[in-house]
MDTraj code that builds the backbone (N, CA, C; nanometers):
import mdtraj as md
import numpy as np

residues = "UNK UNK UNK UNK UNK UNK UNK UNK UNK UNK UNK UNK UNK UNK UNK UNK UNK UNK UNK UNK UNK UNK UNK UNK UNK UNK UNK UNK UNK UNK UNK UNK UNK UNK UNK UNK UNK UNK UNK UNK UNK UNK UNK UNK UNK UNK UNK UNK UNK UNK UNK UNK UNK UNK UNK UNK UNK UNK UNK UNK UNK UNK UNK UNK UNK UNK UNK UNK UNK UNK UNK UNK UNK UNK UNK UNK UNK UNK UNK UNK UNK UNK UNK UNK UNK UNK UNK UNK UNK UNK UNK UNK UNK UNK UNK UNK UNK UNK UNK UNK UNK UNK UNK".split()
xyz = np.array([
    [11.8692, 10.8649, 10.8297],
    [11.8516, 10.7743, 10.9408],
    [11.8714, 10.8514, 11.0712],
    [11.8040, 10.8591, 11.1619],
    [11.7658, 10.9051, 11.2870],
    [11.9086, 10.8755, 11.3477],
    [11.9513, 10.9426, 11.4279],
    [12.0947, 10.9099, 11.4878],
    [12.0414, 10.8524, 11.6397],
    [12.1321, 10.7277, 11.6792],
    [12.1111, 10.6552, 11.7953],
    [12.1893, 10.7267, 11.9120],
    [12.1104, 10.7162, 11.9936],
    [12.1778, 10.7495, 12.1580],
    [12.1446, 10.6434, 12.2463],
    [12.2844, 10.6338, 12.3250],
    [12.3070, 10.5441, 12.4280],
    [12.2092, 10.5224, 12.5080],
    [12.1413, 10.4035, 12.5992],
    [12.0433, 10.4456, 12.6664],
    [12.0823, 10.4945, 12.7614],
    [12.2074, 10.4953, 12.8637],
    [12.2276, 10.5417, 12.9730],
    [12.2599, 10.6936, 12.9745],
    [12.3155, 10.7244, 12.8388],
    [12.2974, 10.8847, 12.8012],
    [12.1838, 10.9598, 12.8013],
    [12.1017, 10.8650, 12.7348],
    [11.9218, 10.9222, 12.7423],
    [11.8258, 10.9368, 12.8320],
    [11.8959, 10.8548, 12.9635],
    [11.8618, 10.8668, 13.1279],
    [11.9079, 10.9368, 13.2023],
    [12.0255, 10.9923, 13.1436],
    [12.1127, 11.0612, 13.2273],
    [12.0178, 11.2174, 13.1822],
    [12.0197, 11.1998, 13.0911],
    [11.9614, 11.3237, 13.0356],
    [11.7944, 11.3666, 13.0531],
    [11.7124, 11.2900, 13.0715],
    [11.6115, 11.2885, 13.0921],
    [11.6155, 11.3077, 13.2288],
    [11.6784, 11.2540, 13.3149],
    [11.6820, 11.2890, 13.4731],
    [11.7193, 11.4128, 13.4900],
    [11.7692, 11.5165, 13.4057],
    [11.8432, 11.6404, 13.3794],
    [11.6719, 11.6989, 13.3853],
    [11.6243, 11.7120, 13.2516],
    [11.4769, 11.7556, 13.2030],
    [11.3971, 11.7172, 13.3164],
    [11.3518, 11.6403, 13.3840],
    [11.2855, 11.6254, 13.4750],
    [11.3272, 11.7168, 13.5692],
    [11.4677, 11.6840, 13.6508],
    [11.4725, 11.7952, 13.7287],
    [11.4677, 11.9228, 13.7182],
    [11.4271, 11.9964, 13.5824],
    [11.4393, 12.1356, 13.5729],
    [11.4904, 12.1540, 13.4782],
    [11.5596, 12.1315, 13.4626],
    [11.7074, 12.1993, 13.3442],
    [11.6238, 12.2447, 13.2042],
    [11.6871, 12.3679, 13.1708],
    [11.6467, 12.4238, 13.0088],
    [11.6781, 12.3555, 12.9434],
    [11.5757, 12.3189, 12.7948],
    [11.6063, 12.2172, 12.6993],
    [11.7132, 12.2980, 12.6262],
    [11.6902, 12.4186, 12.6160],
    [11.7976, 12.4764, 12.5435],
    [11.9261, 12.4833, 12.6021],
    [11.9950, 12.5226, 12.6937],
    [12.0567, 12.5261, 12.7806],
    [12.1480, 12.3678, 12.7261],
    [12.0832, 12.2515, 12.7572],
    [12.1332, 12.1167, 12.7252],
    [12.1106, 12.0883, 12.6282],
    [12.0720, 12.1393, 12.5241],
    [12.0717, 12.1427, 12.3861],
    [12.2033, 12.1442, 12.3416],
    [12.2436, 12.2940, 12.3667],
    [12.3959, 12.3335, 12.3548],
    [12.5033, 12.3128, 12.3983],
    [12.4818, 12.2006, 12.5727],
    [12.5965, 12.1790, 12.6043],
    [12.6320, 11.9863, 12.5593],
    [12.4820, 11.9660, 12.4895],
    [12.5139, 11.7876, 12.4650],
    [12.5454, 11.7884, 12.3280],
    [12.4670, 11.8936, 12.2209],
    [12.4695, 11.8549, 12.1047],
    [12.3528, 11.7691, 12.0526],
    [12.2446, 11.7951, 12.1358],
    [12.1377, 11.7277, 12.0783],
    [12.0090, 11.8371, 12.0283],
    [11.9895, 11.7818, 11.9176],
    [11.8388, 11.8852, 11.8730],
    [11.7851, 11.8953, 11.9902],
    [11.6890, 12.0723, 12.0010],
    [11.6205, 12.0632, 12.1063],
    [11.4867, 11.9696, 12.0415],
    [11.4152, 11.9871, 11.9909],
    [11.3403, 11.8727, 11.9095],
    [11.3448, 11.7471, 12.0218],
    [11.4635, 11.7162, 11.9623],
    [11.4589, 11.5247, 12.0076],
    [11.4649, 11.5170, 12.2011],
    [11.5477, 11.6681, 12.2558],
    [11.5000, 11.6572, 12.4077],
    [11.3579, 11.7153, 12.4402],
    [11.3026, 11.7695, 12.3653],
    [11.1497, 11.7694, 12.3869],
    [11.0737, 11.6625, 12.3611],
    [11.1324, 11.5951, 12.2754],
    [11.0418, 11.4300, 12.2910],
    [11.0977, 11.3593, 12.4118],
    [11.2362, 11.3602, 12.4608],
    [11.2592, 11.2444, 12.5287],
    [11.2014, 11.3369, 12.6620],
    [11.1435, 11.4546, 12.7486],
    [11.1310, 11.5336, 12.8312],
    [10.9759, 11.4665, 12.8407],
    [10.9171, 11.4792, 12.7299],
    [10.7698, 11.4189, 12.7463],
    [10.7378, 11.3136, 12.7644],
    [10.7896, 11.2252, 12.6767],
    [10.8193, 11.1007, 12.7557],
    [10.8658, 11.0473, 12.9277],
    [10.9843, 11.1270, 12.9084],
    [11.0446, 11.1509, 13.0520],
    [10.9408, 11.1640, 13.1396],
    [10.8079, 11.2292, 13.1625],
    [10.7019, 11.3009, 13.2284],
    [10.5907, 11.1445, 13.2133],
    [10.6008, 11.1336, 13.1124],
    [10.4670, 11.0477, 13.1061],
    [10.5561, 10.9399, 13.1665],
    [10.6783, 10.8696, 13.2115],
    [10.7465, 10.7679, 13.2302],
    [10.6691, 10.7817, 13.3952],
    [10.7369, 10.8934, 13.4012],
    [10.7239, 10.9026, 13.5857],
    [10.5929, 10.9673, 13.6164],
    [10.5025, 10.9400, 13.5729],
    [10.3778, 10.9669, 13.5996],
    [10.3207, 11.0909, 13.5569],
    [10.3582, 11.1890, 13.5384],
    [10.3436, 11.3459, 13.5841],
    [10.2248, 11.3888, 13.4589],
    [10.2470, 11.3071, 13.3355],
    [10.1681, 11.3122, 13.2458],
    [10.1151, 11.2221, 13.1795],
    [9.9794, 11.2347, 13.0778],
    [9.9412, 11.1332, 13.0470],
    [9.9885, 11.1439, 12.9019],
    [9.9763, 10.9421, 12.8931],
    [10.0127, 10.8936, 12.8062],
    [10.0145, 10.7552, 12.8050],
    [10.1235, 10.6800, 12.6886],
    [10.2344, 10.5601, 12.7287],
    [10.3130, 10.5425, 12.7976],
    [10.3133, 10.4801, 12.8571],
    [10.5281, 10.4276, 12.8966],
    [10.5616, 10.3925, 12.8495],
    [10.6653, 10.3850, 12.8426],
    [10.7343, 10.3285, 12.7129],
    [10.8111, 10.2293, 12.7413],
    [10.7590, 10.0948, 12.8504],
    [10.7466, 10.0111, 12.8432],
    [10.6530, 9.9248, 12.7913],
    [10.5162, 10.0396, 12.8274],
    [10.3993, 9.9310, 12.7454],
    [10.4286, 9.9581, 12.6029],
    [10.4468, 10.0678, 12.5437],
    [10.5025, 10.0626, 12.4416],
    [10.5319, 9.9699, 12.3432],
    [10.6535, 9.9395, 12.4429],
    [10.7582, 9.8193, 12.3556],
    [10.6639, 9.7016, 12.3722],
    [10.6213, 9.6699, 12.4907],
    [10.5175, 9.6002, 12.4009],
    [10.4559, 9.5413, 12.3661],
    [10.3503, 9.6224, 12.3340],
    [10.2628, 9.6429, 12.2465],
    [10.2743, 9.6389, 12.0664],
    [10.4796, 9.7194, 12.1097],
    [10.5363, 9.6799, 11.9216],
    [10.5320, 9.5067, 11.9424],
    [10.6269, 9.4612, 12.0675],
    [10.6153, 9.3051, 12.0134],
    [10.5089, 9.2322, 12.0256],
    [10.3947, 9.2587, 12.0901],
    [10.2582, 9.2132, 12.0496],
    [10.2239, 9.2383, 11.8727],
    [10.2165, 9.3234, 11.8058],
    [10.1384, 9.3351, 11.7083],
    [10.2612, 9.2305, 11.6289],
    [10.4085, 9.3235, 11.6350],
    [10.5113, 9.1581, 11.5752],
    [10.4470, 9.0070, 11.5846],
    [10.4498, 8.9964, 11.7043],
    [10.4408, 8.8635, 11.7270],
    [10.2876, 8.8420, 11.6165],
    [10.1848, 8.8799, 11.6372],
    [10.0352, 8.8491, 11.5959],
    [10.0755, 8.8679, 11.4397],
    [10.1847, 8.9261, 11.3552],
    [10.2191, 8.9642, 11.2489],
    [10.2062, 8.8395, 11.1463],
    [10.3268, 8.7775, 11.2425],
    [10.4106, 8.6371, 11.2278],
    [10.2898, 8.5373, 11.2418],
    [10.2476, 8.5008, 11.3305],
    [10.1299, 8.3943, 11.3590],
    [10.0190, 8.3931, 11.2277],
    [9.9753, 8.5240, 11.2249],
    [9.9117, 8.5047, 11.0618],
    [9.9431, 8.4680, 10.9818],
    [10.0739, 8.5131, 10.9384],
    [10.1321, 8.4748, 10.8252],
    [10.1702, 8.3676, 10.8159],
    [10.2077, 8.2643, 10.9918],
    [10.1898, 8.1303, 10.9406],
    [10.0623, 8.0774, 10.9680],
    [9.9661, 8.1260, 11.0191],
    [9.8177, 8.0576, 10.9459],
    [9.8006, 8.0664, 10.8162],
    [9.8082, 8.1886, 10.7233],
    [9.8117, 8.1748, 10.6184],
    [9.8654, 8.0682, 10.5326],
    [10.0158, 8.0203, 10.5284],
    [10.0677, 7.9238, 10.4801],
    [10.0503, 7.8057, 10.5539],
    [9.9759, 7.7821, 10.6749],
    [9.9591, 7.6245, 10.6686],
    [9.7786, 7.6111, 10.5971],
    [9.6844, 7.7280, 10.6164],
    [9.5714, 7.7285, 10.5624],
    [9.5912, 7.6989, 10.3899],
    [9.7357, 7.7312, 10.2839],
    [9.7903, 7.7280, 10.2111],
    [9.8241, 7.5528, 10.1528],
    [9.8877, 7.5161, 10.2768],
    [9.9182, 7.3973, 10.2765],
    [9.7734, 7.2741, 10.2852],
    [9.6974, 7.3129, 10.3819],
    [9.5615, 7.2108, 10.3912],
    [9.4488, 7.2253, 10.2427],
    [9.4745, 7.3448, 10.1934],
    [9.3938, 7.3544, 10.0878],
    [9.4859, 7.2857, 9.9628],
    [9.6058, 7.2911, 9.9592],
    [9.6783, 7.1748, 9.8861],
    [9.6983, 7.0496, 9.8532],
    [9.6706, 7.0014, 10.0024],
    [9.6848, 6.8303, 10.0367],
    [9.5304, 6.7997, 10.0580],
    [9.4581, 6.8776, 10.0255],
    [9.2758, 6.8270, 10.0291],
    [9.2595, 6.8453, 9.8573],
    [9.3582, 6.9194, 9.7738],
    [9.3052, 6.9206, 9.6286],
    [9.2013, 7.0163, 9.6320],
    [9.1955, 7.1301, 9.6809],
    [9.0986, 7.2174, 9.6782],
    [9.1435, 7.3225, 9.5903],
    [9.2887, 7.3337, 9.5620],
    [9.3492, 7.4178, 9.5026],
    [9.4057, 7.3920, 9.3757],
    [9.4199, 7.4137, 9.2880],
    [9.5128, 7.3486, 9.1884],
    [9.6361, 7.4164, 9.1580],
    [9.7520, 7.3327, 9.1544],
    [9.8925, 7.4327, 9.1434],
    [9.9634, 7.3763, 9.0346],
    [10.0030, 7.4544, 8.9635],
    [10.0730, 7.4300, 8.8271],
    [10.2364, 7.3673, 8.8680],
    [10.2814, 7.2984, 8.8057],
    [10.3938, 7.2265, 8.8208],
    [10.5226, 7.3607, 8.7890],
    [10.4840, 7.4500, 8.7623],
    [10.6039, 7.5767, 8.7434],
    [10.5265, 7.6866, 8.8136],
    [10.4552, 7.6597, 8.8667],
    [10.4259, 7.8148, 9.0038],
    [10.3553, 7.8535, 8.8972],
    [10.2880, 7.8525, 8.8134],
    [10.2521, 7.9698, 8.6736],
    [10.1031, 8.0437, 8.7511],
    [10.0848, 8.1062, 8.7428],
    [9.9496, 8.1824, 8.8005],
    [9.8110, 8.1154, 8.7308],
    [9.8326, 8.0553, 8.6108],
    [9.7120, 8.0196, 8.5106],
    [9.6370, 7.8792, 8.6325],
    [9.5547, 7.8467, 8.5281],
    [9.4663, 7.7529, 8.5880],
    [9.4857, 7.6394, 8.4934],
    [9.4874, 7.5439, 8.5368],
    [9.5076, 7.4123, 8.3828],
    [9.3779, 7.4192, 8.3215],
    [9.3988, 7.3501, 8.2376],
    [9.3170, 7.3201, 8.1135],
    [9.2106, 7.2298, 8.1058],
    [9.0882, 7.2660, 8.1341],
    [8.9886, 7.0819, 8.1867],
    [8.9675, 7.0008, 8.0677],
])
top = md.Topology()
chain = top.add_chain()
for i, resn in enumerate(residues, 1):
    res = top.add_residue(resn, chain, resSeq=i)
    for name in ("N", "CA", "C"):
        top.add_atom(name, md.element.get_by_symbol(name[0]), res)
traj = md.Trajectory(xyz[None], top)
């Protein structure tokens, strides 16, 4: 599991990378993979314009857009579930059984 950082640590630090500072350099004095400050540095860049990309506000979202549209299907699905039930279009076995009754 990915280890969590504070967000105000991750601003503090990204305002570091932006202004200059060696990733290595703050690698060694935070204890963070240089790895993970080369992602938050690029980010950092694409946040404040300097590069292209996301923000990572639209980002987020864009995650709770596709969430949200996730959920909404899945309850179209079960009320489309439900209308094909109460019209008798479907037939459902009195124990959930997958079979089909017997004509």
């Amino acid at each position: 599991m990915p280890k969590r950082y504070a967000r105000e640590f991750r601003r503090a630090v990204c305002e570091r990378l932006v202004a200059g500072e060696k990733v290595t350099s703050l690698s060694r004095e935070l204890g963070v993979s240089e790895a993970t400050l080369y992602l938050w540095k690029r980010q950092a860049l694409v946040d404040a314009g300097r590069a292209e990309g996301v923000k990572s506000f639209e980002a987020d979202e864009l995650a709770q857009a596709h969430k949200t549209i996730a959920e909404l299907e899945a309850e179209l699905e079960a009320v489309k579930a439900a209308v094909a039930l109460f019209n008798g279009e479907e037939p459902v076995s009195p124990k959930g059984g997958a079979r089909l009754p017997r004509a």
